[in-house]
N, C-alpha and C positions, 0 to 999 in steps of 0.2 A: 828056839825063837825063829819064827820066820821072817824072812825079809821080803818086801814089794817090790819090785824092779821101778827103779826110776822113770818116768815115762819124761819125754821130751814135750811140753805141754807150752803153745804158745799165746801170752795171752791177749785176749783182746785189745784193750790201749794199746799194745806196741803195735799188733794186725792194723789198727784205725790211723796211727801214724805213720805209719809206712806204706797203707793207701793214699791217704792225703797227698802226703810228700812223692810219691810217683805222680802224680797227677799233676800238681802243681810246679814237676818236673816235666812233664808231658806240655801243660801249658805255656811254660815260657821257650820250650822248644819248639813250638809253632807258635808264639809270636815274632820270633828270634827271623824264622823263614818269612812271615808273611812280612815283617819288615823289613828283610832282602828283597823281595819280591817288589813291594811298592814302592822302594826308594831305592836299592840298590847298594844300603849301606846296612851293615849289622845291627851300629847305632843309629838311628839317623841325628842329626848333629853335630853327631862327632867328627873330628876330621880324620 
């Protein structure tokens, strides 16, 4: 009996989540700046 070697196969939905989720990591990390930028606070509001 022969055996197939297991291949490491990664699938799609998780690749599509884990773009997403970088990204909408990417975005709230430059609003984070551009709201230091324009106000000077990380939050603005907050004290």
């Amino acid at each position: 009996m022969k055996q197939s070697p297991k291949t490491n196969r990664i699938e799609n939905q998780k690749m599509t989540a884990e773009r997403v989720n970088g990204l909408a990591a990417m975005m709230g990390f430059w609003a984070a700046v551009g709201a230091y930028l324009t106000t000077g606070q990380i939050i603005p509001g907050v004290v």
